[in-house]
C-alpha positions as CSV (number, residue, x, y, z in Angstrom):
1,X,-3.8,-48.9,14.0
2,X,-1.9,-50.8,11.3
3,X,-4.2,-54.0,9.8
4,X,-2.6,-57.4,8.5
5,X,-4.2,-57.8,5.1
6,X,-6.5,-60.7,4.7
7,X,-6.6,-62.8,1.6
8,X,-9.5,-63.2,-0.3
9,X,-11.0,-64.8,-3.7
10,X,-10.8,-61.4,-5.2
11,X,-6.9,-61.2,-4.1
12,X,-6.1,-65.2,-4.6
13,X,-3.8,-66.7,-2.6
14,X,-1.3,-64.3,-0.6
15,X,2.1,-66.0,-1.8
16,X,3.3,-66.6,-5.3
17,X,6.0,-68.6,-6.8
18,X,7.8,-66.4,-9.3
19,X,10.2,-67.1,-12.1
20,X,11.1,-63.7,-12.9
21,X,14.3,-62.5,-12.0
22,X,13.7,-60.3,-9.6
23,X,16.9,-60.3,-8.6
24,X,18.7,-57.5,-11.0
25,X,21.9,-54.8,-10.3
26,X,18.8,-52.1,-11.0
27,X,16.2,-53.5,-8.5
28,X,18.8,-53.7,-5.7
29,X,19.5,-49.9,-6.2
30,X,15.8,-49.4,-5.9
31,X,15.8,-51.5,-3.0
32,X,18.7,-49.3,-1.0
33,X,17.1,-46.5,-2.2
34,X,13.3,-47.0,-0.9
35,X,15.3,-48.1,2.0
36,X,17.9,-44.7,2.8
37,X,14.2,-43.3,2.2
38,X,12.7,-45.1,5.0
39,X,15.5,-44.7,7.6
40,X,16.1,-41.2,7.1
41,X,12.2,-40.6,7.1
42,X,12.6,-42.7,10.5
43,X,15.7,-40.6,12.0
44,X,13.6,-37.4,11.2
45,X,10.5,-38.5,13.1
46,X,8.3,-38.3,10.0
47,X,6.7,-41.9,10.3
48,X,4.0,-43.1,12.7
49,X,4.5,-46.2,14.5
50,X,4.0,-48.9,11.8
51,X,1.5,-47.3,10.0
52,X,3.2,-45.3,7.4
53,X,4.1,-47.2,4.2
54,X,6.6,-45.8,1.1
55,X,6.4,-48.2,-2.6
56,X,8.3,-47.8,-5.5
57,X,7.2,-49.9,-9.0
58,X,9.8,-52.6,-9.8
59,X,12.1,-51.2,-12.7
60,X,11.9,-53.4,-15.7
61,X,8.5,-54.4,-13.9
62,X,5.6,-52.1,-14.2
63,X,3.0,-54.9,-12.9
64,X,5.1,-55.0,-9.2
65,X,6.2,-52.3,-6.6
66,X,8.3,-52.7,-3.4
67,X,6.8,-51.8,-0.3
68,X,7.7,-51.8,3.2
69,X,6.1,-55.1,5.4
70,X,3.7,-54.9,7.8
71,X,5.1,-54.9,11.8
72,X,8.1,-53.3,10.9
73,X,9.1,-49.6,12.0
74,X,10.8,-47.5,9.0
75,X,14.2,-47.7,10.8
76,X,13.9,-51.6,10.5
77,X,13.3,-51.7,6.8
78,X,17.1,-52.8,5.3
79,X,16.8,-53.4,1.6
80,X,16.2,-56.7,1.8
81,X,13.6,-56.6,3.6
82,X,11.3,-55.1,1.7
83,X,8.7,-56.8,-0.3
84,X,7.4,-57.2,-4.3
85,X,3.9,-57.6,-4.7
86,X,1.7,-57.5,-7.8
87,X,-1.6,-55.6,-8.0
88,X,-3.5,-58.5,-6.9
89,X,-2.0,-58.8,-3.3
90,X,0.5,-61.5,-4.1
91,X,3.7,-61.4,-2.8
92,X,6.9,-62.2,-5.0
93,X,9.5,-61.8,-2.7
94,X,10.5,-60.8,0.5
95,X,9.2,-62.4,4.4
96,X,5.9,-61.4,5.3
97,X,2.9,-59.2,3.9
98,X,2.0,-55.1,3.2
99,X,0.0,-53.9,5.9
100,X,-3.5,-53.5,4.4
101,X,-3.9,-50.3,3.3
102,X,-0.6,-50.0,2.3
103,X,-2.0,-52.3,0.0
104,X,-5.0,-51.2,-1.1
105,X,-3.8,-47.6,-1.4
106,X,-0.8,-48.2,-3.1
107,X,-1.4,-51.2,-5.6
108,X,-4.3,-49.0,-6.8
109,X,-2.5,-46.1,-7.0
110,X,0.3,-47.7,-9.0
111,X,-1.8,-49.6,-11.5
112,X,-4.6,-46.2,-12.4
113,X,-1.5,-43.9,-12.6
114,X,1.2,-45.0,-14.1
115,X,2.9,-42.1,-13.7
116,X,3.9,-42.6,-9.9
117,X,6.8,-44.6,-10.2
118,X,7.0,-44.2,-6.0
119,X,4.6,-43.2,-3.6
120,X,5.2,-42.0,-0.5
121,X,2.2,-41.9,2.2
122,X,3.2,-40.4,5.9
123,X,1.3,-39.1,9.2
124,X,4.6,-36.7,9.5
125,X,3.2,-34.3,12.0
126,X,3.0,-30.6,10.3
127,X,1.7,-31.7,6.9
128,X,-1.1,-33.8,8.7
129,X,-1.9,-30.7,10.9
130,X,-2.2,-29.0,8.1
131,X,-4.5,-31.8,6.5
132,X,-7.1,-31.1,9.6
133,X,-7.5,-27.3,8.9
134,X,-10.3,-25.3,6.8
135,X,-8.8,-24.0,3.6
136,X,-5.9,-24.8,1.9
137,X,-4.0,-26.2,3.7
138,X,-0.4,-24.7,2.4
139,X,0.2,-21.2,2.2
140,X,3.0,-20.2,-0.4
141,X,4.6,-17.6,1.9
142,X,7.7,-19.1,2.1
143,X,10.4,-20.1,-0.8
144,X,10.4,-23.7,0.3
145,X,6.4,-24.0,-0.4
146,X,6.8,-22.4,-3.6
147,X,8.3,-25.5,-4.8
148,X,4.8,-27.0,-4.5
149,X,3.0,-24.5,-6.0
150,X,0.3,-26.0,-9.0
151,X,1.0,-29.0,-8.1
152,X,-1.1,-30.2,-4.6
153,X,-4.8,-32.0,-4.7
154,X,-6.9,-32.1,-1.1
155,X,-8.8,-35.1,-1.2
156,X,-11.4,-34.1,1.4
157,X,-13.5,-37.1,1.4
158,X,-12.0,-39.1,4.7
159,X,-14.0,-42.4,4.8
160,X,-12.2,-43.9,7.4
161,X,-9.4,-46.5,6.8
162,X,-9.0,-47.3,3.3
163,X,-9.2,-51.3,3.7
164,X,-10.7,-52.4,0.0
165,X,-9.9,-51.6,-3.3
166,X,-12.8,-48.6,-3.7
167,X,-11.1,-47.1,-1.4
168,X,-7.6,-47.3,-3.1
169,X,-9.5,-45.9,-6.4
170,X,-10.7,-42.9,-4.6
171,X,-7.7,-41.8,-4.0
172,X,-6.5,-42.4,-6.8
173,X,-8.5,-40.6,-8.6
174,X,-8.7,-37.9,-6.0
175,X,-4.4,-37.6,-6.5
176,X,-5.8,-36.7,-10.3
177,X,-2.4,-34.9,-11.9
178,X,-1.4,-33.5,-8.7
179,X,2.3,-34.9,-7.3
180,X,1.4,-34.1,-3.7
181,X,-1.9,-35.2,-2.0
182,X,-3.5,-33.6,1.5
183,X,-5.9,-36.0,2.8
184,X,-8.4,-34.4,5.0
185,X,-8.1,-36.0,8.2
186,X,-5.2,-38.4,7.7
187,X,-2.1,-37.3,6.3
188,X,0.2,-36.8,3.3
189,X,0.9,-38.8,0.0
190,X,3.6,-37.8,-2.3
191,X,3.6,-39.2,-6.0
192,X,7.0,-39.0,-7.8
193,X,8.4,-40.6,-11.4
194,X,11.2,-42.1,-9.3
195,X,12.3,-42.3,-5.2
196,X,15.0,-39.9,-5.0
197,X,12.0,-37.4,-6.5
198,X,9.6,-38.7,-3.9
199,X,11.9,-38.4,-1.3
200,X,12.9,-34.9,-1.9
201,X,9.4,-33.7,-1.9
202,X,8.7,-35.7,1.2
203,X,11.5,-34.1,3.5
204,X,10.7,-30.0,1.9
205,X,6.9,-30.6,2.1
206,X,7.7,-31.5,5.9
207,X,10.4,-28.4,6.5
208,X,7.6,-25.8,4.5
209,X,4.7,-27.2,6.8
210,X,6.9,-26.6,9.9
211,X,8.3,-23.3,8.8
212,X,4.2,-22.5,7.9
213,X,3.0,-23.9,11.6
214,X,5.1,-21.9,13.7
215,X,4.5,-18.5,11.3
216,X,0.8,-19.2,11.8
217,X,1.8,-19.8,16.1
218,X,3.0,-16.0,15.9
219,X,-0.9,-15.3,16.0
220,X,0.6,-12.9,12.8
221,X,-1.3,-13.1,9.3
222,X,0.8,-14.8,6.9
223,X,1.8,-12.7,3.8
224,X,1.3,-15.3,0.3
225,X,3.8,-14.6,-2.3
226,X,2.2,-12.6,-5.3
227,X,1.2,-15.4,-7.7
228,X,3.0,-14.4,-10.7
229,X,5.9,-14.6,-8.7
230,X,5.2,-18.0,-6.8
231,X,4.1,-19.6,-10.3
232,X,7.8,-18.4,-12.0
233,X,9.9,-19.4,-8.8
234,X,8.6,-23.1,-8.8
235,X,9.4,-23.4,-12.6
236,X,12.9,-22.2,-11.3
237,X,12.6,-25.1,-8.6
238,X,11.6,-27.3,-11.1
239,X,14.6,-26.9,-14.0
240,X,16.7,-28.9,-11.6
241,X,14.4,-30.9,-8.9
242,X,15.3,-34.1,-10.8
243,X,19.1,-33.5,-10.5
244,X,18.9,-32.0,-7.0
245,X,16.7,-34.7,-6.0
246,X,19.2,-37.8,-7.3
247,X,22.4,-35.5,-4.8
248,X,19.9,-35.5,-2.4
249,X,19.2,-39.3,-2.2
250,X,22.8,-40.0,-2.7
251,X,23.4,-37.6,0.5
252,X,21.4,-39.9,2.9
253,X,22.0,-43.2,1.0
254,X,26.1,-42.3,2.7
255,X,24.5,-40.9,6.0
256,X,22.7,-44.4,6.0
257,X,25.1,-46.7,5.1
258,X,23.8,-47.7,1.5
C-alpha cells in the first residue's frame, strides 16, 4: 500500500546538499520527540504497516519538517533516522525518502497552514471505523471526546490515494481551522502547534473512539452530552492541554528510552 515517491521536474532532483545547520540542541529534541511519538504509536497498535506517516516543521526552520522514511515501521524510527525535507520533495538530511503521500499530504499541509507545527496522519483502527460511518462520526457522550468538541472537520471527499500535490491541497483546505481531521474512507489526521500537542490528541482521539465503538456494540443508543455542557468542559480541557500534553510526551519519551 505505501508508494516510493518519484522525482519529477516539478519536485527537482530528490537529494540536496545543505549548508544549514541542521544539526542544533532544539532540532535533536524534536527529533526524540517525533520519535517517542512513533514508538509509542507503534507499541499501542495505532500504525498500519508502513503506511502511516507523523512530521513535525523544523524549529528555527519553517521551510522544512521531519518525517518518518519510507520502508520503515513506526517502531524502527530512532531519532536519527528520520528525515528533513523541504516543500519541494528534497531531502536535507537523513538516509532514504518520505513515502509519497506522506509527502504530498504533509508538505502541503505544512506550507498552506502554518499553524500545524506537527501533523500526525494514522489508520489507528476505531477513529478510521469511525471515518467509514454516515454522520458524524464522534459522538460527545463521553468526557474523553469532549476534549474534541468544536474542533473536528470530515473531509468526505476520498479520491483515492493522495499521490500529487492537488491532492495534498484538498486536504488542506478541507483540515480548514479544525485540529483533528476524519477522512471519509481512510483514516485520521491530527494538526497540533507542537508534537507533544499532536501526540496527546492522537492517543485520546484513539481511547474516545474505542470507548464510543464498544458503547455503540451494546446495540444501546448513545446519550450526547447537553451542548452547553460539552462546549464549557472542553474549554476546561483546554486551559491546560498544552501543559498536560508537554508531561505526557515526557511520560513516553522515559518509557521509550529518549
Amino acid at each position: 500500500m505505501a508508494h516510493q515517491i518519484v522525482p519529477s521536474p516539478s519536485l527537482g532532483a530528490v537529494f540536496l546538499s545543505n549548508s544549514r545547520d541542521l544539526d542544533t540542541a532544539d532540532i535533536w529534541e524534536a527529533r526524540k520527540d517525533l520519535s517517542a511519538s512513533l514508538q509509542m504509536a507503534a507499541r499501542l497498535g495505532l500504525e498500519e504497516g508502513i503506511c502511516n506517516h507523523f512530521s513535525a516543521v523544523v524549529p528555527g526552520h519553517d521551510d522544512l519538517f521531519l518525517v518518518n522514511p519510507y520502508g520503515l515501521a513506526f517502531a524502527e524510527v530512532t531519532p536519527e533516522r528520520l528525515l528533513i525535507c523541504d516543500y519541494e520533495g528534497h531531502v536535507l538530511a537523513g538516509d532514504g525518502v518520505p513515502e509519497a503521500t506522506a509527502f504530498y499530504i504533509h508538505a502541503r499541509i505544512h506550507k498552506n497552514c502554518p499553524r500545524a507545527r506537527a501533523a500526525f496522519h494514522t489508520h489507528m483502527p476505531y477513529a478510521t471505523a469511525l471515518a467509514m460511518t454516515e454522520g458524524d462520526p464522534l459522538v460527545f457522550a463521553g468526557q474523553t471526546a469532549l476534549k474534541f468538541y468544536g474542533r473536528i472537520a470530515v473531509d468526505t471527499h476520498f479520491n483515492g490515494l493522495a499521490l500529487d500535490v492537488a491532492e495534498g491541497d484538498r486536504i488542506a483546505a478541507a483540515a480548514g481551522d479544525a485540529d483533528i481531521v476524519f477522512m471519509r474512507h481512510h483514516g485520521v489526521m491530527v494538526l497540533a502547534p507542537d508534537i507533544a500537542q499532536a501526540w496527546d490528541d492522537l492517543y485520546y482521539l484513539e481511547r474516545a473512539a474505542e470507548v464510543q465503538c464498544l458503547a455503540m456494540a451494546t446495540g444501546r443508543r448513545l446519550v450526547p452530552v447537553p451542548p452547553d455542557v460539552a462546549a464549557h468542559t472542553a474549554r476546561q480541557m483546554r486551559e491546560e492541554d498544552g501543559q498536560s500534553a508537554r508531561m505526557h510526551l515526557a511520560s513516553i519519551r522515559r518509557q521509550i528510552g529518549l
